[in-house]
C-alpha positions as CSV (number, residue, x, y, z in Angstrom):
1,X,11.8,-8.9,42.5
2,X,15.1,-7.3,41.2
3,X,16.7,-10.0,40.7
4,X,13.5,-11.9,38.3
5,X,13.1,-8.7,36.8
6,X,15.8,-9.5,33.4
7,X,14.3,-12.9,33.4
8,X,10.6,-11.0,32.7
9,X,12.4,-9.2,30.0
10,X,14.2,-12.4,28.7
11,X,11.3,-14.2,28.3
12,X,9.1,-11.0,27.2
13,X,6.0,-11.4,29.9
14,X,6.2,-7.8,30.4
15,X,5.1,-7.5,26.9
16,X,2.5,-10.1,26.4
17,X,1.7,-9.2,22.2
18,X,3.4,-11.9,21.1
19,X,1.8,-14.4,23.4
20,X,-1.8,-13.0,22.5
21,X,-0.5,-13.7,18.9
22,X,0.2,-17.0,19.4
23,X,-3.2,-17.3,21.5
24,X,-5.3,-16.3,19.0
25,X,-5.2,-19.4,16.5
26,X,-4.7,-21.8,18.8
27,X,-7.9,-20.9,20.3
28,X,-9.8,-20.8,17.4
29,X,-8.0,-24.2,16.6
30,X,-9.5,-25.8,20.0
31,X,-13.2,-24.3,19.7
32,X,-13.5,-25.9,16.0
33,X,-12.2,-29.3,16.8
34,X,-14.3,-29.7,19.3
35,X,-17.2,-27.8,17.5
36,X,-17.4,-24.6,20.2
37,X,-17.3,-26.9,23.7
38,X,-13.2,-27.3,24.0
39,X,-12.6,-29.7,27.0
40,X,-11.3,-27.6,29.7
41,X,-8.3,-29.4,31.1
42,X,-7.2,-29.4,27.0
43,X,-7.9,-25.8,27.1
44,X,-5.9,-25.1,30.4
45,X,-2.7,-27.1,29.0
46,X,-2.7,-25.4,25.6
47,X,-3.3,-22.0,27.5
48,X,-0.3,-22.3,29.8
49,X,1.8,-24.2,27.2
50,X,1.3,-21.3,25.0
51,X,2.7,-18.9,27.7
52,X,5.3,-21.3,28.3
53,X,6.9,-21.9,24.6
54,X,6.5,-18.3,23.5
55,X,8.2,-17.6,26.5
56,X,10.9,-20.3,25.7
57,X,11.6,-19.0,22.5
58,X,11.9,-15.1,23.4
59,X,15.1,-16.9,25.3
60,X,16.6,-18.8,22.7
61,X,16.3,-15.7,20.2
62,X,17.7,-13.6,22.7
63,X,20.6,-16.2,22.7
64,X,21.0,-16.1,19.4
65,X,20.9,-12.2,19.0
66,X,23.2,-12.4,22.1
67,X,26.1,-9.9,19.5
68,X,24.1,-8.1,17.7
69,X,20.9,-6.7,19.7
70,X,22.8,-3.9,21.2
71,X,23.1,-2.3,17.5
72,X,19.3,-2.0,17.4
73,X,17.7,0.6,18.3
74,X,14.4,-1.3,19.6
75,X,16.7,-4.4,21.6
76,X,19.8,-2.3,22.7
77,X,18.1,-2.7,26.5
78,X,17.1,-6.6,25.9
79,X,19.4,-8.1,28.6
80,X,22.0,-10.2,27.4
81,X,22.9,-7.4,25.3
82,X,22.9,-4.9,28.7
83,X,24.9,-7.5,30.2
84,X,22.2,-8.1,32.7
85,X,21.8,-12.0,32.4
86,X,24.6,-14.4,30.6
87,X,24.3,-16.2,27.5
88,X,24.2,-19.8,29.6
89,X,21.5,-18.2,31.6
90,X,19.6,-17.9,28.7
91,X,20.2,-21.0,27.5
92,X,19.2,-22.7,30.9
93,X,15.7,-20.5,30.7
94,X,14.7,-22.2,27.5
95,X,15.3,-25.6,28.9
96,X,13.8,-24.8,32.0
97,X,10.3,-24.0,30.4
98,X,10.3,-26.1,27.7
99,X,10.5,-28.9,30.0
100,X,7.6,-27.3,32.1
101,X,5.7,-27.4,28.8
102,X,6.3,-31.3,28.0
103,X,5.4,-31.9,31.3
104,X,2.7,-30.5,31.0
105,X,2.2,-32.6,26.7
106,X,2.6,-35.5,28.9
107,X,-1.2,-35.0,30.2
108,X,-2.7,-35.1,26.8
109,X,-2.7,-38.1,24.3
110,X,0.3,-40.0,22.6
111,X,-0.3,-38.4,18.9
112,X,0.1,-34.9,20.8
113,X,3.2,-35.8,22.8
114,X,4.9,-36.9,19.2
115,X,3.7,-34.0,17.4
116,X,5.1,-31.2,20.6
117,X,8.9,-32.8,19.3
118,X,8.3,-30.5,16.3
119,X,7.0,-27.9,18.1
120,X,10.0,-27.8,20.1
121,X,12.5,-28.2,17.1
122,X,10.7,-25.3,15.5
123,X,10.8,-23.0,18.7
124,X,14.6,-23.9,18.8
125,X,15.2,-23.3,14.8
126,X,13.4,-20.2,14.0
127,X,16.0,-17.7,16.1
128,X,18.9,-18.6,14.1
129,X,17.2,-18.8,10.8
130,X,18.1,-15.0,10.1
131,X,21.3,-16.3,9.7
132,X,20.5,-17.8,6.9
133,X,17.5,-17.7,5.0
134,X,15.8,-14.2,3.8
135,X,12.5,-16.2,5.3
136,X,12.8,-16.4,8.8
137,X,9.4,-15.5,9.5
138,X,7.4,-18.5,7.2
139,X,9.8,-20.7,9.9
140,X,8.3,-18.4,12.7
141,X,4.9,-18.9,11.4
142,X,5.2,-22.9,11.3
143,X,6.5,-22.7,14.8
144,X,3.4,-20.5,16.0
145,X,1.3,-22.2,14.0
146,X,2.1,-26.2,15.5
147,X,0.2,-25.3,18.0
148,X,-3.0,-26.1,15.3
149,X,-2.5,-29.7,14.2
150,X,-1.5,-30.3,18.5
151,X,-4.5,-28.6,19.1
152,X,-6.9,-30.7,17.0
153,X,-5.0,-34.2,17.9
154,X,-5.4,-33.4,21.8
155,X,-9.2,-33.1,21.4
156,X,-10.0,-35.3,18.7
157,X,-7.4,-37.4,18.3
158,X,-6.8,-36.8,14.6
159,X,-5.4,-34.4,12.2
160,X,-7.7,-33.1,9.4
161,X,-7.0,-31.3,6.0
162,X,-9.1,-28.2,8.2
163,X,-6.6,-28.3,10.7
164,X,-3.6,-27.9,8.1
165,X,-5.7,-25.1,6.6
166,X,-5.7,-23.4,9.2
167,X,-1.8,-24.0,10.2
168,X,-1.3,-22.4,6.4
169,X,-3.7,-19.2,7.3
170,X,-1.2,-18.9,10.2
171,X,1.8,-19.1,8.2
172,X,0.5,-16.7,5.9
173,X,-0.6,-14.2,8.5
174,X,2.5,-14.7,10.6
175,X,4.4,-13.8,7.6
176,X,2.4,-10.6,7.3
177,X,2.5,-9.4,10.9
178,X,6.6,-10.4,11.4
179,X,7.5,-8.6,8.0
180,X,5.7,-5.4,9.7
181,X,8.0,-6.0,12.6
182,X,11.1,-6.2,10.6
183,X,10.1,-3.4,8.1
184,X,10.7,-1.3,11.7
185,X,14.1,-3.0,11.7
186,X,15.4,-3.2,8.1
187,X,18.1,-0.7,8.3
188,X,20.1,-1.8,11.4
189,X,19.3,-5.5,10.5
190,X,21.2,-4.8,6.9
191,X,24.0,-3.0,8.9
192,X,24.2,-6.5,11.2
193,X,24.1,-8.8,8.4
194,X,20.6,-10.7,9.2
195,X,18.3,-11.3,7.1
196,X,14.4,-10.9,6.8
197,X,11.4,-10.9,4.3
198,X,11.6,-7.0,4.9
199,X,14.5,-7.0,3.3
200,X,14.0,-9.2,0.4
201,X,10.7,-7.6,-0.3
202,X,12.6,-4.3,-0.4
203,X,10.8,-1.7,-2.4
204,X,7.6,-4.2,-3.0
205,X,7.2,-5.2,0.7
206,X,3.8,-3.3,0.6
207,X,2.7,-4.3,-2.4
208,X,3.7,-7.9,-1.4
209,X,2.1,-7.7,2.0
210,X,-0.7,-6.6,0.4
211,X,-1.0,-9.9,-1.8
212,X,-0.3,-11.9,1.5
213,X,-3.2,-10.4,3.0
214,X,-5.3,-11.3,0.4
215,X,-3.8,-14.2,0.0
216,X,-4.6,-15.2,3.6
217,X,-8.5,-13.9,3.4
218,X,-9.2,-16.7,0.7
219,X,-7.6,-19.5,2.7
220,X,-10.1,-17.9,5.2
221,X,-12.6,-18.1,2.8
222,X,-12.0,-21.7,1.9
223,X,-12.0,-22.4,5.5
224,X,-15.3,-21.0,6.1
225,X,-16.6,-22.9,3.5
226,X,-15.5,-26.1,4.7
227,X,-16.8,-25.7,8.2
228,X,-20.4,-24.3,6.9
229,X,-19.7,-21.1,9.0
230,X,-22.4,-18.8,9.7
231,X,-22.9,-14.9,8.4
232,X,-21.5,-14.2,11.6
233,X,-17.9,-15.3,10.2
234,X,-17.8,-13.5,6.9
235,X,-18.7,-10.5,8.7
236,X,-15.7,-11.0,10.8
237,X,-13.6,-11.1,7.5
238,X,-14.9,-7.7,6.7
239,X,-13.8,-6.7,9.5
240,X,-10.4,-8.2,9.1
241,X,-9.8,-6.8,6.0
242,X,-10.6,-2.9,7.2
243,X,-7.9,-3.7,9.3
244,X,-5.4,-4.9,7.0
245,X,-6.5,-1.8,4.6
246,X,-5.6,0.7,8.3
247,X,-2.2,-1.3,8.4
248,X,-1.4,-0.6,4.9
249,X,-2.2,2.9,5.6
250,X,0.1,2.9,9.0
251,X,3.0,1.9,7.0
252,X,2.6,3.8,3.9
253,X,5.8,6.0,4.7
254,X,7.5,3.3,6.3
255,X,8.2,4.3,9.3
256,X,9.8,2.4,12.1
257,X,7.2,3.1,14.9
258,X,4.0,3.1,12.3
259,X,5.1,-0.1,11.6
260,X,5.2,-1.1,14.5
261,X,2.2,-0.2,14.9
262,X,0.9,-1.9,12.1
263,X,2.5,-5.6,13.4
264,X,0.7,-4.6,16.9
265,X,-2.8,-3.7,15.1
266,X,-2.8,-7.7,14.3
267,X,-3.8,-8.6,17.8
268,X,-7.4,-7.8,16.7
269,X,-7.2,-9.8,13.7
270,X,-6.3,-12.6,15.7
271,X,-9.2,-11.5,18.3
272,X,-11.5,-10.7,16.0
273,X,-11.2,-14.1,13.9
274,X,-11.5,-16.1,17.4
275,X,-14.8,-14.1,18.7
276,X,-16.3,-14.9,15.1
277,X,-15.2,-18.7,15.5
278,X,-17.1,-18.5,19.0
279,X,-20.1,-16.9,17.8
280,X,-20.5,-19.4,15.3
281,X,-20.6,-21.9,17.6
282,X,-23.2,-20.2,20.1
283,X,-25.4,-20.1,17.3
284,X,-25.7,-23.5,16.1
285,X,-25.9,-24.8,19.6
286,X,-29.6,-26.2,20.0
């Protein structure tokens, strides 16, 4: 058990937020394709490939981070930075469960298979877009949010405009949640040289997370719309946005752990937006 326990820190099980994260709107993705009854072999695969690929790409950041985590205070014990694991064994990790996860893609129909290339390509891209791009997280939000459009083509076979709304909700709200992680960051990450929306929002990032969150309940909105969702739904948007209003208030002094706190507080969005989905569902069913 010593000797897996860097590996459960490489691939961040023992801090399953970010899985729940991903989850969330691939869940709800699932139970509106196929109208509240998902198929439950689809719903297995998607489950385990979403443990799988989150897992994956907590390696290949860590790989890519590799020289600078130990200069942040919240990664210094990640460990390739400790010294714990080696860059190749990171490397080999990714790999490893990717190929787990295709296997796994293999099960489902053609359209699905072609479409898990990009979710792989994403998963691979999105660590070393702080390199280069003060956007990193609308890259991370198109890689979490794949799992949509895959989603939809496994149990329908298709691809429809609601399943690209939904994949641009996610960016949006991936955007929102990852700038509240990197807000907790921003000074050692402009020490390090990377690069984050937290830092080009700067003084604004409130007031521009803010708009985001807005931003995101009308896409919500339209979405509703278009699937004829219930009272049940729109009451699940109140909700959502008291909880955006308690995450501006967390990070009002910007604070690393209140925002923190505030990026953690998302998991019931995300739960709260799939129970409504859910709900809907039970209550149209004859």
């Amino acid at each position: 058990m010593t000797a897996l326990k860097p590996y459960l820190h490489l691939t961040r099980l023992n801090k399953p937020i970010g899985i729940l994260l991903l989850l969330w709107p691939t869940l709800m993705a699932l139970w509106i394709a196929a109208e509240g009854v998902p198929d439950i072999k689809i719903l297995v695969i998607f489950t385990l490939g979403v443990v799988l690929m989150r897992s994956a790409g907590c390696a290949i950041n860590d790989y890519a981070d590799r020289d600078v985590d130990g200069s942040v205070w919240r990664t210094e014990g990640r460990p390739l930075a400790t010294g714990a694991l080696q860059p190749w064994q990171a490397i080999a990790t990714f790999i490893g469960l990717s190929l787990v996860a295709f296997i796994l893609v293999l099960q489902l129909n053609t359209l699905t298979i072609y479409l898990s290339f990009v979710a792989a390509l994403l998963a691979f891209m999105y660590p070393f877009m702080k390199r280069y791009t003060y956007l990193p997280q609308l890259v991370l939000g198109m890689a979490f949010g794949w799992a949509i459009p895959m989603a939809f083509a496994a149990q329908t076979g298709d691809v429809p405009m609601v399943a690209w709304l939904l994949f641009i909700a996610n960016i949006i709200w991936t955007t929102v949640y990852d700038t509240f992680y990197a807000m907790a960051d921003r000074a050692d990450d402009l020490k390090i040289g990377v690069k984050s929306t937290a830092i080009l929002f700067d003084e604004d990032d409130r007031l521009i997370q803010g708009v985001l969150q807005g931003l995101l309940i009308l896409v919500l909105l339209l979405i509703g719309k278009q699937l004829q969702m219930g009272s049940v739904y729109y009451i699940g948007l109140i909700a959502v946005i008291a909880l955006f209003v308690y995450q501006q208030y967390l990070v009002r002094n910007r604070e690393p752990k209140a925002c923190l706190m505030a990026f953690l507080n998302n998991n019931y969005v995300g739960g709260v937006l799939f129970l409504v989905v859910v709900l809907h569902y039970i209550q149209a069913s004859p």
